[in-house]
C-alpha positions as CSV (number, residue, x, y, z in Angstrom):
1,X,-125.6,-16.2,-23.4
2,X,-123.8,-12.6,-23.8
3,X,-124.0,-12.3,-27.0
4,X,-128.0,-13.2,-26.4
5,X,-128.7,-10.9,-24.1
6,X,-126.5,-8.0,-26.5
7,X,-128.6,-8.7,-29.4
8,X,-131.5,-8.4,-27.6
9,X,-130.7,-5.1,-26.1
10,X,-129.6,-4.1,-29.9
11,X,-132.7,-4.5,-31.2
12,X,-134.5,-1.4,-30.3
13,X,-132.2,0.5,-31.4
14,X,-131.8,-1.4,-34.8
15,X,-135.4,-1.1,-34.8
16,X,-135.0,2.9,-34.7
17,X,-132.8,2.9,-37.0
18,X,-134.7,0.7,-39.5
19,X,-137.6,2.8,-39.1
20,X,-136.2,5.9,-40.0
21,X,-135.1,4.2,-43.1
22,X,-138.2,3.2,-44.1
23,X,-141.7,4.7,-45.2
24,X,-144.0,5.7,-42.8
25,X,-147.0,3.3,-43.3
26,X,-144.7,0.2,-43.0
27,X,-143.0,1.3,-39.5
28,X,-145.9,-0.6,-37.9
29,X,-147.3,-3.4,-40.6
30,X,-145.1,-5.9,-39.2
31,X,-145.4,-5.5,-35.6
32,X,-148.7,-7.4,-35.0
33,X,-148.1,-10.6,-35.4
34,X,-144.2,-10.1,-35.6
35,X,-142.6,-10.5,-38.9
36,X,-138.5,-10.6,-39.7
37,X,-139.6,-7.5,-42.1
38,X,-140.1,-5.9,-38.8
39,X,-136.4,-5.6,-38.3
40,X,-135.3,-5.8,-42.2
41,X,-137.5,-4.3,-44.3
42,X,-137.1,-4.8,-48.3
43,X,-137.3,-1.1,-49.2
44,X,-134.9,1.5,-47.6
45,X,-135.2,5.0,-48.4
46,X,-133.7,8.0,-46.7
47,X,-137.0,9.9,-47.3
48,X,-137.4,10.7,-43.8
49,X,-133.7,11.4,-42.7
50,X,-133.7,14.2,-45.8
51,X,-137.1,15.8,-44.7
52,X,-135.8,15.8,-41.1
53,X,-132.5,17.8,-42.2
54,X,-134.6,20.3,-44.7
55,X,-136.8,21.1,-41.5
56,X,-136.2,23.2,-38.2
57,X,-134.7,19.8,-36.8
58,X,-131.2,21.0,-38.0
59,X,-131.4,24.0,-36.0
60,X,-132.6,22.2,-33.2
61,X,-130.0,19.7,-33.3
62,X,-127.4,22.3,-33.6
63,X,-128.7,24.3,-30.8
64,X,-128.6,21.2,-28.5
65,X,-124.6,20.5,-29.6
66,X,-123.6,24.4,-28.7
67,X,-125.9,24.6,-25.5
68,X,-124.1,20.7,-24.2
69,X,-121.0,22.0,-24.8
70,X,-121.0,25.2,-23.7
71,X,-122.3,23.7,-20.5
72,X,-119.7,21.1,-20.1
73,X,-117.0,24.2,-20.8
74,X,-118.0,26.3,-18.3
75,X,-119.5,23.6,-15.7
76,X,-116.1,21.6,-15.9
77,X,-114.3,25.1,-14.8
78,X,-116.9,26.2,-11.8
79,X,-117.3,22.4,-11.0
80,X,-113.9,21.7,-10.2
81,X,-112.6,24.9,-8.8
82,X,-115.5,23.9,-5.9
83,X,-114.6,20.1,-5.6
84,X,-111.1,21.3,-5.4
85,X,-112.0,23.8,-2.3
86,X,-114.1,21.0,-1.1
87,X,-111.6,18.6,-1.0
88,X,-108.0,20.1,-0.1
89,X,-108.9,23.6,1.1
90,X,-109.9,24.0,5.4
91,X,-112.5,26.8,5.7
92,X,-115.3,26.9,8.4
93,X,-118.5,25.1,7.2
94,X,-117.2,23.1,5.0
95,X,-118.4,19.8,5.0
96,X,-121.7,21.5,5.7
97,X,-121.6,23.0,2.3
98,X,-120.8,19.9,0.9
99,X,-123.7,18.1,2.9
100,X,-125.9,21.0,1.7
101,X,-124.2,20.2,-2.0
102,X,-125.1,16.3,-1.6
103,X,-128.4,17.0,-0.8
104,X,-129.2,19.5,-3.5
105,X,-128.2,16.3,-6.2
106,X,-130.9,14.3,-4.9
107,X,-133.7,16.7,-5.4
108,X,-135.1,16.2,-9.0
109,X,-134.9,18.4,-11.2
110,X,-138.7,18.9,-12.1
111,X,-139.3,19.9,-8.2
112,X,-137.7,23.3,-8.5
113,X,-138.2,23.6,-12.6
114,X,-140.6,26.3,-12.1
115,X,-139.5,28.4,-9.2
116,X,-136.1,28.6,-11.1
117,X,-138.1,29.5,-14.3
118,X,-139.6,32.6,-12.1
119,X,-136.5,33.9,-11.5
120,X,-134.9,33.4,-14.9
121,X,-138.2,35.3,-16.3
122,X,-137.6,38.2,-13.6
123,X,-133.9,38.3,-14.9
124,X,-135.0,38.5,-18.6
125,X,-133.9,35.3,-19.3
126,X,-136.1,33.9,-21.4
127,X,-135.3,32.6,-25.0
128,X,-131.8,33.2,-24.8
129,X,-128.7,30.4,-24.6
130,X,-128.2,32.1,-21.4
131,X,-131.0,30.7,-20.1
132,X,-130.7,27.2,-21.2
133,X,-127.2,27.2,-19.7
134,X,-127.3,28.3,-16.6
135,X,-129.0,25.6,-14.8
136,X,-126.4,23.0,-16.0
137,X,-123.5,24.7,-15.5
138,X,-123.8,23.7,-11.1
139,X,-124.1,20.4,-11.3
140,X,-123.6,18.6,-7.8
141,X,-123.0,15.4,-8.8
142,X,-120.2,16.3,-10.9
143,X,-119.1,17.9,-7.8
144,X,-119.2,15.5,-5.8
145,X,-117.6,13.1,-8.2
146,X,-114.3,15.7,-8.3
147,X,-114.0,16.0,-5.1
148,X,-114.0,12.1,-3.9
149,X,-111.2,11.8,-6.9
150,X,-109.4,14.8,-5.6
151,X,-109.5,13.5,-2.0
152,X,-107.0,10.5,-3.4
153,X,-104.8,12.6,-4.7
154,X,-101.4,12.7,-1.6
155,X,-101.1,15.6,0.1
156,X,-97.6,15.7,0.1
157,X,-98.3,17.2,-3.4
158,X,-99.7,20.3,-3.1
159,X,-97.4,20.6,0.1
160,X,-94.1,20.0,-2.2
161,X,-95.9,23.0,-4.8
162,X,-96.0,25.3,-1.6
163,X,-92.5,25.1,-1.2
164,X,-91.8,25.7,-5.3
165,X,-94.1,29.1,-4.2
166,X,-97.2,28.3,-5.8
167,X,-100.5,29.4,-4.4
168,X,-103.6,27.5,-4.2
169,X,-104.7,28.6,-7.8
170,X,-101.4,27.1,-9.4
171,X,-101.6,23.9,-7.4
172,X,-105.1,22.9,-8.9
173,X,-104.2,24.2,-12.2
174,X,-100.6,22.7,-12.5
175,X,-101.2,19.6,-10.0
176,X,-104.5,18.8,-9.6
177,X,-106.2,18.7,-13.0
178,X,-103.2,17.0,-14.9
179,X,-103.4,14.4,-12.7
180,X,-107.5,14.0,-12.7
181,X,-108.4,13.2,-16.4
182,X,-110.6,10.7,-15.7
183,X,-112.7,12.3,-13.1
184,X,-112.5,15.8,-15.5
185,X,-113.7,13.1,-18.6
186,X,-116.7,12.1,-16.1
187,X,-117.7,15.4,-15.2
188,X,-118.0,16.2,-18.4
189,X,-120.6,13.3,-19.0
190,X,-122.4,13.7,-16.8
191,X,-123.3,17.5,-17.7
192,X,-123.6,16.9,-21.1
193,X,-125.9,13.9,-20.6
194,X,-127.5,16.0,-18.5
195,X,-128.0,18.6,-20.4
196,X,-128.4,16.8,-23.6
197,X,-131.6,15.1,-22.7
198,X,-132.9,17.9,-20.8
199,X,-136.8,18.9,-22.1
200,X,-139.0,20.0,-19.4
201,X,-136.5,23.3,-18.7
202,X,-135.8,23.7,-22.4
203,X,-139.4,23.7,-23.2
204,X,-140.3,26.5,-20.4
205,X,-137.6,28.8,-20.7
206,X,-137.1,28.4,-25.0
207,X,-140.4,28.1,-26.3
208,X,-139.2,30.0,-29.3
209,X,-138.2,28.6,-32.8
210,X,-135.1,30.1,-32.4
211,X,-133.6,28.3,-29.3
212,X,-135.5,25.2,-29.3
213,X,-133.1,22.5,-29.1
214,X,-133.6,18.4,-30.1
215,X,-135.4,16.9,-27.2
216,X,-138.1,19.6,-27.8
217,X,-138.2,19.7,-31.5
218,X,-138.8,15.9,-31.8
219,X,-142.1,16.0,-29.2
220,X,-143.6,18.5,-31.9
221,X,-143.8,16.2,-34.8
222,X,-146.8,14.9,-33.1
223,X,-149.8,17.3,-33.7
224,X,-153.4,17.0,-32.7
225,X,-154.4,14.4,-35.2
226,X,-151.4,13.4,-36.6
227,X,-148.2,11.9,-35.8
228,X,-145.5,12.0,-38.5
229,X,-143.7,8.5,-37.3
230,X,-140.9,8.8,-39.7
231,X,-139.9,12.3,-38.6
232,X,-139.8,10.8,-34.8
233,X,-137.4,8.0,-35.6
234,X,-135.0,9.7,-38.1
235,X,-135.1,12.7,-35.2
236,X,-134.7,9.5,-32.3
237,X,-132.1,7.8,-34.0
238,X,-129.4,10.8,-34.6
239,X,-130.7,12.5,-31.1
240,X,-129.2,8.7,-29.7
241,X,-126.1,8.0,-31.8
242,X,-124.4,11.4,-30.4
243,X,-124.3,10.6,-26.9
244,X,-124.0,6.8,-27.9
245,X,-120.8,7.6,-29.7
246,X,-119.6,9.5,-27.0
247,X,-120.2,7.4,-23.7
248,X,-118.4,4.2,-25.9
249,X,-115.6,6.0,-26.7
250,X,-114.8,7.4,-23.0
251,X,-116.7,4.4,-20.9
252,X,-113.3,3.5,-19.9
253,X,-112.2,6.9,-18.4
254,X,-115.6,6.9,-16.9
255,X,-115.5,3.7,-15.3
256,X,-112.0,4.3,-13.8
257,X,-113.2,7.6,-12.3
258,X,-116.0,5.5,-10.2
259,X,-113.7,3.1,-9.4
260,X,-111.8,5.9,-7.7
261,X,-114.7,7.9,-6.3
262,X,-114.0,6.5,-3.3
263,X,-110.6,7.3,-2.2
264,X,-110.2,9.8,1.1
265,X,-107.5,11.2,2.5
């Protein structure tokens, strides 16, 4: 029965990866009524994976892989240094600012999308990496995430690195991230998933061919009165397999990080 309900939610993606191994004109042929050559055709070429690569996908794709992880670079320093405050530091208001921070996770994105984009365009903002960035780099969830993991961590800790003369910056350098690898690991999914996926903000702040990254690029092999259905999947299929690749190999850290989330002192 496992196995069963693995394979069937294997297919699609087999599916889109057939697809973009095999002409255009056949993607659909066997759909209606449902063939086997639907999910093994008899001619494979790598047509559409070469045209996709000779295009402005590669760019695209690139753009998306520096923007991610610059974003998971710099959001993994600001995010922790304010779950660490959050969690272990006493200063007035805060659990307000983290109820304020709670709250601000649960709007969606696409509700302040264009306010945001008027400020970035009064700043200048526009077509730049900057721009793309910035957005992702606060990311409450990953936030909030931190903190509940650095909330389990014994006091008796950072009290012991008082005494060796630390301050507060040397106990969450030399204490607190060593011993939170799994939360960091999870942070760091979570803003590269989220940035990784993103379209509606890269599409208003990097129209441009310059910055336009993969989620974009993929939405314009459809025209007017075409649609280039090889393109799409070949584009689908390697816009999938990177954060595929990366979610199985650090599920685990991931998993352990929830499991932890809700630890308090």
């Amino acid at each position: 029965m496992i196995v069963l309900v693995a394979l069937l939610f294997f297919a699609p993606l087999w599916w889109v990866t057939i697809s973009a191994l095999r002409p255009s004109d056949e993607i659909f042929r066997y759909i209606s009524p449902l063939s086997l050559r639907c999910f093994w055709p008899e001619g494979w070429t790598p047509a559409n994976v070469v045209s996709l690569w000779e295009g402005s996908f590669r760019r695209a794709i690139l753009n998306s892989i520096f923007v991610s992880v610059v974003t998971v670079v710099v959001g993994l320093a600001i995010c922790s240094m304010a779950a660490f405050a959050l969690a272990v530091i006493d200063f007035p208001f805060r659990n307000t600012i983290f109820m304020v921070m709670v709250i601000s996770f649960l709007i969606p994105f696409d509700a302040i999308a264009v306010p945001l984009f008027g400020i970035m365009r009064e700043l200048k903002l526009q077509n730049s990496y900057t721009g793309l960035i910035l957005p992702g780099i606060g990311n409450g969830l990953a936030v909030f995430l931190l903190r509940q993991f650095f909330l389990g961590i014994p006091k008796e800790l950072r009290e012991a690195g008082f005494v060796d003369g630390m301050n507060w910056f040397g106990i969450y350098w030399r204490i607190y991230l060593p011993l939170s690898g799994p939360a960091i690991i999870s942070a760091a999914l979570i803003l590269f998933i989220f940035q990784w996926q993103a379209y509606l903000w890269p599409l208003l702040i990097a129209p441009g061919p310059d910055y336009k990254v993969a989620a974009v690029a993929i939405a314009q092999f459809s025209g007017q009165y075409d649609v280039d259905f090889g393109l799409i999947f070949a584009a689908a299929l390697f816009i999938s397999i990177i954060p595929m690749v990366i979610l199985t190999l650090l599920q685990r850290f991931y998993s352990t990080s929830v499991a932890s989330s809700g630890s308090k002192e």
